[in-house]
C-alpha positions as CSV (number, residue, x, y, z in Angstrom):
1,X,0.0,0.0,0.0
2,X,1.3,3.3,-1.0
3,X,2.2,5.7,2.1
4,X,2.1,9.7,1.9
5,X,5.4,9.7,2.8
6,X,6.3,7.7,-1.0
7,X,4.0,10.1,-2.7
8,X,6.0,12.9,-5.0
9,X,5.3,15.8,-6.7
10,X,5.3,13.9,-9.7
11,X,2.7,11.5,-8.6
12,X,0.3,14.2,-7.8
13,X,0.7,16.0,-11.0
14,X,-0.1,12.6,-13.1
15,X,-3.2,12.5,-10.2
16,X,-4.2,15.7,-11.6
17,X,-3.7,15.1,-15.5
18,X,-5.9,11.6,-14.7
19,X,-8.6,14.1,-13.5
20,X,-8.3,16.2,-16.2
21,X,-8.6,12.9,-19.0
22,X,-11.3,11.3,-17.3
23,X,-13.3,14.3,-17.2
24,X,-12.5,15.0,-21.4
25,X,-13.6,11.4,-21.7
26,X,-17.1,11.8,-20.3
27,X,-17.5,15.6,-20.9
28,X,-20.6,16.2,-23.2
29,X,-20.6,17.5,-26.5
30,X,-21.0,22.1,-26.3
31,X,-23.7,23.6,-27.7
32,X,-21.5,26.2,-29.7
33,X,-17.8,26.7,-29.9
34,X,-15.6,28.4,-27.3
35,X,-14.1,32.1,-28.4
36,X,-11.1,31.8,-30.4
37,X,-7.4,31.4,-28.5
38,X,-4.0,30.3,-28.5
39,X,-3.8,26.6,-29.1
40,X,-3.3,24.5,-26.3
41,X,-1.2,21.6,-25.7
42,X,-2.3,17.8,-24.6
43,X,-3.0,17.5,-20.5
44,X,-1.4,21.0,-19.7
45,X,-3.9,22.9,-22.0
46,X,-2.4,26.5,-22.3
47,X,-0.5,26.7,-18.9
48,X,2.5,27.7,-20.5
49,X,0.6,30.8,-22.3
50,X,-0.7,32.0,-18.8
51,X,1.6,35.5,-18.6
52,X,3.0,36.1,-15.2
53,X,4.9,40.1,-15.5
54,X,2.4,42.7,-16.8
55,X,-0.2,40.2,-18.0
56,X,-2.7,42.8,-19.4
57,X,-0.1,43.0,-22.4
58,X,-0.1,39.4,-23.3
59,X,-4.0,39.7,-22.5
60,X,-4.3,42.4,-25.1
61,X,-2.2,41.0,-27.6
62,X,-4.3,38.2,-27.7
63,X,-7.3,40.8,-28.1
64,X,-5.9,41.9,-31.2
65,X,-5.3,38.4,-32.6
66,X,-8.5,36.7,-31.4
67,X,-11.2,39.7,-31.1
68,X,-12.9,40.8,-27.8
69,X,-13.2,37.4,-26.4
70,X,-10.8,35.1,-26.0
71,X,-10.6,32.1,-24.6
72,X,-7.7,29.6,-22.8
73,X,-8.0,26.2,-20.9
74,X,-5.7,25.4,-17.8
75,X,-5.9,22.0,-16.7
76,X,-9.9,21.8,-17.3
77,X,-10.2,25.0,-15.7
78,X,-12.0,27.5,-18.9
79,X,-10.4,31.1,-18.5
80,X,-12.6,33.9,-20.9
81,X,-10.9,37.3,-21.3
82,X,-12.5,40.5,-22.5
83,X,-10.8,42.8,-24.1
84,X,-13.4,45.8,-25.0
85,X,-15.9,47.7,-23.2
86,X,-18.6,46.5,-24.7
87,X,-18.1,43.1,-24.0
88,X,-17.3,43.5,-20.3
89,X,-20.8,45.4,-20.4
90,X,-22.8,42.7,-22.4
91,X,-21.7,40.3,-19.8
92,X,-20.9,41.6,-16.4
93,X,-23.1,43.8,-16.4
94,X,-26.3,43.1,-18.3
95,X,-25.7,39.7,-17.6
96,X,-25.0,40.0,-13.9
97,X,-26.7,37.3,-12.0
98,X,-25.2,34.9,-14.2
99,X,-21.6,36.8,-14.2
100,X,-21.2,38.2,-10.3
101,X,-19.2,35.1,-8.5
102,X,-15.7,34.6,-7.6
103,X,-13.5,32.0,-8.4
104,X,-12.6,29.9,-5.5
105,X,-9.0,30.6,-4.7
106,X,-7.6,27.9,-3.0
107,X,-4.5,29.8,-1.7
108,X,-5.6,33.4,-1.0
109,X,-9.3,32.8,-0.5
110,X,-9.6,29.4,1.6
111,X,-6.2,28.8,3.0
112,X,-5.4,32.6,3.6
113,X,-8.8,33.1,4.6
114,X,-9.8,36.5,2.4
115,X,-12.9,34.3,0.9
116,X,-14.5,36.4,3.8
117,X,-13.6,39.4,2.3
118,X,-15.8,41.6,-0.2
119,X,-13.6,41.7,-2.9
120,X,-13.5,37.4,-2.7
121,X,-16.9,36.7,-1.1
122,X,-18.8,34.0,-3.2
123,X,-21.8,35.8,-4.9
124,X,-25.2,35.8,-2.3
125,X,-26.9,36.3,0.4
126,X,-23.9,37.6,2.7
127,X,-22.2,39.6,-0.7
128,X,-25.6,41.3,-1.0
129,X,-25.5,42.2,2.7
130,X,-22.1,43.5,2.8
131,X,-23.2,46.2,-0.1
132,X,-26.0,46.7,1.5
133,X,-23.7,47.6,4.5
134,X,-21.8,49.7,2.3
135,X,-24.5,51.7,0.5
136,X,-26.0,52.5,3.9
137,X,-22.8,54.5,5.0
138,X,-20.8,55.5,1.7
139,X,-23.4,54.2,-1.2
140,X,-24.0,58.2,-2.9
141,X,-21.6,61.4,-3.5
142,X,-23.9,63.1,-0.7
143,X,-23.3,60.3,1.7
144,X,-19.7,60.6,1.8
145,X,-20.4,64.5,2.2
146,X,-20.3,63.8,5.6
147,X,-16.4,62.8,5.4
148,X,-14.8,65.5,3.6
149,X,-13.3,67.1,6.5
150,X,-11.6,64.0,7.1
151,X,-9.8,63.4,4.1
152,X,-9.1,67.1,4.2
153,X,-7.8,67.5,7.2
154,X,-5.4,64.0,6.4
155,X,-4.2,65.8,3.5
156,X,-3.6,68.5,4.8
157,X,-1.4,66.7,7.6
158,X,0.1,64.9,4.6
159,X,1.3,68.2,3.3
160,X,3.3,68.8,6.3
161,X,4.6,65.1,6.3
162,X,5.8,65.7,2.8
163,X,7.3,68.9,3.2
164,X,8.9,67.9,6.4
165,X,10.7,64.9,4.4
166,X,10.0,64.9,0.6
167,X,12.4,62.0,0.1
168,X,9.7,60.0,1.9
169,X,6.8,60.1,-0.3
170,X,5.6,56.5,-1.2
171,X,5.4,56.2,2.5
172,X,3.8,59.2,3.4
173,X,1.0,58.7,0.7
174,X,0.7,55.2,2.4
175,X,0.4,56.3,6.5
176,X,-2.4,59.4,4.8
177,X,-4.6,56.4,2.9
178,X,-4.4,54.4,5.8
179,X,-5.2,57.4,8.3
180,X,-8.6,58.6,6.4
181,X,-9.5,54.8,5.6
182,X,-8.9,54.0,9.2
183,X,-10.6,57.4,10.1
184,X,-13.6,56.3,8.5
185,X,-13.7,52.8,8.8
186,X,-13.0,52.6,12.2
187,X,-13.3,55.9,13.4
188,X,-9.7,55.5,14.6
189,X,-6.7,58.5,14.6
190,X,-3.5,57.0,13.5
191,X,-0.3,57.5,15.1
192,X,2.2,60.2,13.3
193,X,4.6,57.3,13.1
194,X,4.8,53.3,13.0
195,X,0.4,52.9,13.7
196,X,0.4,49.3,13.9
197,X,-3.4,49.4,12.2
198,X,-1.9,50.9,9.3
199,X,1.1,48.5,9.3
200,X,-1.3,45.6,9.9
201,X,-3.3,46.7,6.6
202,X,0.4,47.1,4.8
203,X,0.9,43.6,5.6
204,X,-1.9,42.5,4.8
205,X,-3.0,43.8,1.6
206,X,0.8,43.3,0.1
207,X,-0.2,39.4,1.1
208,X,-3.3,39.5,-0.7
209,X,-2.0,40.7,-4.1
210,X,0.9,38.5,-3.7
211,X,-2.0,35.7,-2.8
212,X,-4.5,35.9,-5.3
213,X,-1.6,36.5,-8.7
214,X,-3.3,33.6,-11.0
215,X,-1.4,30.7,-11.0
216,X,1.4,31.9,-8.4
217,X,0.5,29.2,-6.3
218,X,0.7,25.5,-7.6
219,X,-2.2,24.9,-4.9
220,X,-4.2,27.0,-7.2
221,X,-3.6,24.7,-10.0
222,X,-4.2,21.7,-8.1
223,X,-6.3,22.2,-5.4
224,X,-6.2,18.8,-4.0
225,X,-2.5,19.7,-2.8
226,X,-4.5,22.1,-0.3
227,X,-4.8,18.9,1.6
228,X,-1.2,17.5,1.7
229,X,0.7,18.0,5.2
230,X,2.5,21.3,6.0
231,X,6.4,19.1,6.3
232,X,5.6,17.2,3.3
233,X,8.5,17.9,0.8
234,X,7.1,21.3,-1.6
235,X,4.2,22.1,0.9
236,X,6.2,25.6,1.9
237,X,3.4,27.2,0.8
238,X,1.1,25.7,3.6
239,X,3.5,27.8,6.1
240,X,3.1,31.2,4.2
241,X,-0.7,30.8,4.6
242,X,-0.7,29.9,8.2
243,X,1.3,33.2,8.8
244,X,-0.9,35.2,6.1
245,X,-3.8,33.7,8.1
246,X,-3.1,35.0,10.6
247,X,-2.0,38.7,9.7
248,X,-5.5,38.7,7.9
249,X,-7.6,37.9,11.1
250,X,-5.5,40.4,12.8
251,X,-6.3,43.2,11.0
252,X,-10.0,42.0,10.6
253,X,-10.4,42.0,14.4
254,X,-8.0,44.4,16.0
255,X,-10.1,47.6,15.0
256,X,-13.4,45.8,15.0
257,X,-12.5,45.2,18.8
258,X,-11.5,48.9,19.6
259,X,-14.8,50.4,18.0
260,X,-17.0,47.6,20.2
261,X,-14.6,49.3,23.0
262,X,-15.1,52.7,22.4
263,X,-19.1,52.0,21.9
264,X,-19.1,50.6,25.1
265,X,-17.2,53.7,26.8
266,X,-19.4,55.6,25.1
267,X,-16.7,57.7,23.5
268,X,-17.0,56.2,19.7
269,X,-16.7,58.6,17.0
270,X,-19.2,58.2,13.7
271,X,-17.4,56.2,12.0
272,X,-18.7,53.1,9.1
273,X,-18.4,50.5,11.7
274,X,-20.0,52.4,15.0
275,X,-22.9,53.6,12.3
276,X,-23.8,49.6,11.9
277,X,-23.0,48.4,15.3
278,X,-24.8,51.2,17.5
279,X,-28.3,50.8,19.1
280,X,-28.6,47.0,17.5
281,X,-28.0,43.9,19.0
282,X,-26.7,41.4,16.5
283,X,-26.8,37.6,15.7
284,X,-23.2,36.1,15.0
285,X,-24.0,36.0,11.4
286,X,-24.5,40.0,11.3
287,X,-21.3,40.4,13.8
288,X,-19.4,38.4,11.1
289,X,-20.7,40.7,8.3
290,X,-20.5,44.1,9.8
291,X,-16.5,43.1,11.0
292,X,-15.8,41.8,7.6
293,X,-17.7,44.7,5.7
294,X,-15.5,47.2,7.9
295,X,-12.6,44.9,7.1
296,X,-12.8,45.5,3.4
297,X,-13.3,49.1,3.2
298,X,-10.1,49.3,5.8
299,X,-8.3,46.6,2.7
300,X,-10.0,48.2,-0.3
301,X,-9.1,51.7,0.8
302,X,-5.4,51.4,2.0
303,X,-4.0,50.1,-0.9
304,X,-5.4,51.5,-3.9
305,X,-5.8,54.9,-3.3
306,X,-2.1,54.5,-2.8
307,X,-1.1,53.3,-6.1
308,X,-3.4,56.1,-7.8
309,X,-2.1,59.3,-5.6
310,X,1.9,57.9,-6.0
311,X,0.8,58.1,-9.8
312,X,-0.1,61.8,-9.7
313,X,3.4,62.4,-8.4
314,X,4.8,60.2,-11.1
315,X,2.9,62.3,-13.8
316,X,3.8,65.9,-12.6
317,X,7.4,64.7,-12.2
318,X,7.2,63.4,-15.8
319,X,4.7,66.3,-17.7
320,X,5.7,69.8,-16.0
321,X,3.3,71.0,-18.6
322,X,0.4,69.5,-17.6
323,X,1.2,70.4,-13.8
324,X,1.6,74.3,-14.4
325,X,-1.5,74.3,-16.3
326,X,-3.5,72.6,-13.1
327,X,-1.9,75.2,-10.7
328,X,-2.9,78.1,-13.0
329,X,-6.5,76.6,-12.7
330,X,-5.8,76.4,-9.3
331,X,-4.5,79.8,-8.5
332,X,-7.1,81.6,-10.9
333,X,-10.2,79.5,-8.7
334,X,-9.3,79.4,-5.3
335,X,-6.4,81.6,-5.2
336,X,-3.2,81.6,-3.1
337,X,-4.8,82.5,0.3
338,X,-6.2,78.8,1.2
339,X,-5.9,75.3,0.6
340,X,-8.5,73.9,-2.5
341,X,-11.3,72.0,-0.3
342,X,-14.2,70.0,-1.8
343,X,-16.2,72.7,-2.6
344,X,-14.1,73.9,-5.4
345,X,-14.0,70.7,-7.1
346,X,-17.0,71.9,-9.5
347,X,-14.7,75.0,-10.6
348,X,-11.7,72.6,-11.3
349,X,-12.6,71.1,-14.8
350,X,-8.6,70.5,-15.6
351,X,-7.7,69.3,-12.2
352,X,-10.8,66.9,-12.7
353,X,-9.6,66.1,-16.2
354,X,-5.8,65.3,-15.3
355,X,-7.4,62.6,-12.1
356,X,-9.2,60.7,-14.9
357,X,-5.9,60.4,-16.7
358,X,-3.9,59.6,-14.1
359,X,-6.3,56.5,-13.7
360,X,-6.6,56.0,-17.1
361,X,-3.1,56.1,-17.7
362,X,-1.3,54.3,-14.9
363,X,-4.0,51.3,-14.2
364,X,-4.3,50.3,-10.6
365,X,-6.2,47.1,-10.8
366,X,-4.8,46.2,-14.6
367,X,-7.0,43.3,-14.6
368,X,-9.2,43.3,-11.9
369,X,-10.3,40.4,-10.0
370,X,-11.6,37.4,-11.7
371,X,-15.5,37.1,-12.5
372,X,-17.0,33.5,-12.8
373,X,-20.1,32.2,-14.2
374,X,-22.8,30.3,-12.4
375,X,-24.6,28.8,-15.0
376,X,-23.9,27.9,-19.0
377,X,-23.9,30.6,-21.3
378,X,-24.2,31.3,-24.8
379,X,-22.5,34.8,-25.8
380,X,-22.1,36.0,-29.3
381,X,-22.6,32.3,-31.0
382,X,-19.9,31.6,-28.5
383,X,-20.2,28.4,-25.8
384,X,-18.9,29.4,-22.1
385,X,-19.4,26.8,-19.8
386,X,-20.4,27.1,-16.0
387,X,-17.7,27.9,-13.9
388,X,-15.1,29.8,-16.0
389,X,-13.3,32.5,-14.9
390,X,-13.8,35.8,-16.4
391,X,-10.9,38.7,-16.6
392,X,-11.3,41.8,-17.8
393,X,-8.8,43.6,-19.3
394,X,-9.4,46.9,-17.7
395,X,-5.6,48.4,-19.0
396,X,-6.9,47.6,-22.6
397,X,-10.2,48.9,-22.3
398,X,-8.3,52.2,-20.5
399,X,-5.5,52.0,-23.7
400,X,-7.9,51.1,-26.7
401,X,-7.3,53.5,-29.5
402,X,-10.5,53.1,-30.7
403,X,-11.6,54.6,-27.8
404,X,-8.5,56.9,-26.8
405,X,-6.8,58.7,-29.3
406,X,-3.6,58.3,-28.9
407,X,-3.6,56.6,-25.5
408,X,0.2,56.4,-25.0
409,X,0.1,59.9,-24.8
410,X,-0.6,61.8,-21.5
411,X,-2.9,64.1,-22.2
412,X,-6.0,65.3,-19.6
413,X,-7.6,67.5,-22.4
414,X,-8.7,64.6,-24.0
415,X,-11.7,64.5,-21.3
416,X,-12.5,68.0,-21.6
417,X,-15.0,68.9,-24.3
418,X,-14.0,72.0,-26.5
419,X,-14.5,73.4,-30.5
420,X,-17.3,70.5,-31.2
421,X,-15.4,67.7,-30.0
422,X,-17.0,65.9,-27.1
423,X,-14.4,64.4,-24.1
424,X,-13.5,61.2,-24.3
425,X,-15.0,58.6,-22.1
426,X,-14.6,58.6,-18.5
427,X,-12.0,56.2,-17.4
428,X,-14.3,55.7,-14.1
429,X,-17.1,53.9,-15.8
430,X,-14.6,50.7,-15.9
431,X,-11.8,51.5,-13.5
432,X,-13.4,50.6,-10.5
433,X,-15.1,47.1,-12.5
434,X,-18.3,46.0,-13.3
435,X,-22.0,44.8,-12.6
436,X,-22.6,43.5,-9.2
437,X,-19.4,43.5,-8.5
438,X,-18.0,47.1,-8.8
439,X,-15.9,48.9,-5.9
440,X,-18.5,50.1,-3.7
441,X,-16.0,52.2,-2.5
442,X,-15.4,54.6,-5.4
443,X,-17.1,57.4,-4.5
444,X,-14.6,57.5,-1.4
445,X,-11.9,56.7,-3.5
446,X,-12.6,58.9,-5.9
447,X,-12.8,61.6,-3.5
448,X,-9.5,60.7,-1.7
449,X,-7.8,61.1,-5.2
450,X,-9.0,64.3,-6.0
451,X,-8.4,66.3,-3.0
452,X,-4.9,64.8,-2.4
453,X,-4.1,66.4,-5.9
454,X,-5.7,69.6,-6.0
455,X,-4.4,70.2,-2.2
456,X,-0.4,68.8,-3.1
457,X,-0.6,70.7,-6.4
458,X,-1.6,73.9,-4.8
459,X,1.4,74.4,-2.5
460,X,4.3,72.0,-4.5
461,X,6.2,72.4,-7.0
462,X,6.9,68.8,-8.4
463,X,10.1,67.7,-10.7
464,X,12.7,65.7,-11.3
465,X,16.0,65.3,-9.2
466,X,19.6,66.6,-10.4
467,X,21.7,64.2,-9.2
468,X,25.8,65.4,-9.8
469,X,24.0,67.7,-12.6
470,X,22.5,65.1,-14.2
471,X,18.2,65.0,-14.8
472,X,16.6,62.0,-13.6
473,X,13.7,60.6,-15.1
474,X,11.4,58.0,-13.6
475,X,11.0,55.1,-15.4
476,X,7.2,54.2,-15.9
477,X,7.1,50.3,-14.8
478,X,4.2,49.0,-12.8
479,X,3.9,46.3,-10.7
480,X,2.3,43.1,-12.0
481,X,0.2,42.3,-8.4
482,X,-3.7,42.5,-8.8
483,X,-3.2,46.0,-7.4
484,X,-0.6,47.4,-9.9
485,X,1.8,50.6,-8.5
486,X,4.4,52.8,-10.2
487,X,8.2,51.5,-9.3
488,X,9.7,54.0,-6.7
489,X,11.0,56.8,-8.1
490,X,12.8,59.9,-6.9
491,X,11.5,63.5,-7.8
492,X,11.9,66.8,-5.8
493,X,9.2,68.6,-3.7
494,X,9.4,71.7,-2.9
495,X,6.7,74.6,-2.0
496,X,5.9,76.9,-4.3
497,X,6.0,80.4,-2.5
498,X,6.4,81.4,1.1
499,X,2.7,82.1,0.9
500,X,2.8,78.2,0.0
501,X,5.1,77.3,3.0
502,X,2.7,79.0,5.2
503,X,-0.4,77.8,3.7
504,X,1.3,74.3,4.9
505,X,2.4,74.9,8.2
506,X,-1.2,76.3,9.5
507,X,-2.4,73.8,12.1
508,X,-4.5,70.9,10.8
509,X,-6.4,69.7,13.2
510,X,-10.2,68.0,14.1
């Protein structure tokens, strides 16, 4: 009889191309054909093909050789990418009760435990009551009204923290998203320095776009290796979940705890979490969703917004033109005697126009997160069984030129109508995804965004660094996580006046 100890990597690999067979074997004849794609090969189908650095480029050449859908087979496992607009409308979003679930993820979602999360959560009962969680509290524009002093003050505060030392940037933008996030999550006040919430959430997010990278993770290949024994030879992977595990349910109940705390001492500020929890007595079942709903604000917030605001910075380091024409909007609007707040925002077409690019043009979630269907489908003559994944190629759609013209080109006039030619289309119809499934956050994000360029760009001065006479330029290469950010880069911050400096150095305070 053959122990676990005698079983090898090997073995379970021919385990899982047996599976695979059997299932071709008896698998019944489709309906229709599957959308065009790259050939596969015997067993493996197209594993090989499956792009691991910047994947929306492979993704998009295969748009341009295949059409709008196309379609690839790992191991028995259908994958369907979209590579226009319209298709991810026709089918995530007309089509949403057939297109709203989640892949199960057998590393990031059941062994690393963010299945409990929003952005993971199976589609149902419990996703329908975390969005119903979230439109209660940040759902509309005029909801989040109520939290503009917030993100103001933060940026304000992040002014300071930037002046104070430019050269730390990436991780000032980083402490400010997790500061309002928190701040409105929670209802917490960070620390100036080292907040273990935030560093919790740093953690923790950094696992989960490490986690759920398609195919980074043999266990999501093979999910039956979920079962095999942490010291069994390979199973390192086992070990990294325990720890990610843990760092998850961490930052899920630490803050969770201190609002229940401060509810109970009767000193709880409005926050998301002290909105649901106050004057109701819950079941375990509404205690789970109101910590996990809180929980994936606090995750959805910290990390994005980051990526997006360190982008600004990247584009006014790289297009000086571009940034002196903002400021002159800015100057001419609100002037130089105060800091822009959210009530200018309607007076600031261009600064509204250069936050669309930015998103537009540096992609945060390049491909978002997976889709998968529920039940059979037949889309455009074309056969997509139950159960395959969906990605949407959200850099495409943003760098189509049938929909940008000349979308290399940085260029935040292309959204502001003028001489009969209309603006192009809003970036934020598809950067923050589709149907059932979109970032019920992204009003808040939005917000954060906005005021955190308008503010910076009214008091800095933002270029690149001489170094031994010598101009630097940033290089433009994102990340390839599911939440994509600019590589560091060096550029010099400096106020632009003394009536700048002062402007920073007022006191920012609650």
């Amino acid at each position: 009889m053959l122990t676990l100890t005698n079983v090898t990597w090997l073995d379970l690999c021919l385990a899982g191309a047996g599976v695979y067979l059997v299932k071709q074997v008896f698998s019944k004849k489709n309906p229709a054909p599957y959308p065009p794609g790259p050939p596969g090969r015997p067993l493996v189908g197209n594993l090989l093909d499956m792009p691991q650095v910047r994947p929306w480029l492979t993704l998009a050449q295969w748009g341009k050789t295949y059409g709008d859908l196309s379609h690839v087979e790992v191991l028995g496992q259908h994958i369907i990418v979209l590579n226009s607009v319209k298709a991810a409308m026709e089918m995530l979003d007309k089509k949403s009760s057939l297109y709203s679930d989640r892949p199960i993820l057998p590393m990031g979602g059941e062994l690393c435990g963010w299945k409990n999360s929003l952005a993971l959560l199976p589609y149902g009962d419990r996703l329908r009551e975390y969005r119903k969680n979230f439109h209660r509290v940040i759902g509309t524009r005029a909801a989040i009204d109520i939290y503009h002093p917030i993100e103001e003050i933060e940026t304000h505060r992040f002014l300071k923290r930037v002046l104070a030392k430019p050269d730390q940037l990436q991780a000032h933008v980083r402490h400010t998203a997790g500061a309002i996030i928190l701040r409105i999550s929670h209802g917490y006040e960070v620390n100036e320095t080292n907040d273990p919430f935030v560093d919790l959430a740093d953690r923790a997010v950094d696992q989960f776009s490490q986690c759920v990278v398609p195919g980074a993770f043999m266990v999501d290949i093979m999910p039956f290796l979920a079962k095999v024994p942490q010291w069994f030879p390979g199973a390192g992977f086992k070990r990294t979940a325990r720890e990610w595990h843990e760092t998850l349910e961490e930052m899920v109940t630490a803050p969770y705890n201190f609002v229940k705390d401060q509810i109970a001492a009767g000193i709880a500020p409005k926050s998301f979490t002290s909105n649901l929890l106050e004057g109701r007595t819950l079941s375990a079942e509404e205690d789970h969703n109101v910590k996990w709903s809180a929980a994936s604000l606090y995750a959805g917030g910290a990390d994005t917004t980051v990526s997006a605001i360190y982008s600004i910075f990247l584009a006014m380091t790289l297009f000086p033109d571009v940034q002196k024409t903002a400021q002159a909007e800015i100057d001419a609007v609100v002037g130089t005697d105060r800091l822009p707040s959210f009530a200018d925002r309607h007076s600031l077409p261009y600064t509204e126009a250069l936050v669309k690019e930015v998103l537009r043009w540096n992609v945060v979630g390049p491909t978002g997160i997976a889709h998968r269907l529920i039940e059979d489908d037949i889309h455009d003559g074309y056969y997509i069984p139950k159960g395959s994944l969906i990605i949407p190629n959200i850099w495409y759609m943003l760098n189509d030129p049938q929909t940008y013209a000349d979308p290399s080109e940085f260029n935040p006039e292309r959204f502001l109508a003028k001489d009969g030619k209309e603006a192009e289309t809003d970036p934020r119809t598809v950067v923050f995804g589709f149907g059932r499934r979109i970032c019920p956050g992204l009003h808040l994000a939005d917000a954060s965004v906005w005021i955190s360029t308008a503010m910076s760009l009214a008091v800095f001065n933002i270029s690149k660094v001489v170094e031994n006479g010598v101009e630097i330029t940033p290089e433009v290469d994102p990340s390839s996580g599911t939440i994509s950010h600019p590589k560091p880069f060096k550029c010099s911050i400096k106020p632009r006046s003394a009536k700048a400096l002062e402007l920073i150095q007022q006191d920012a305070n609650y």
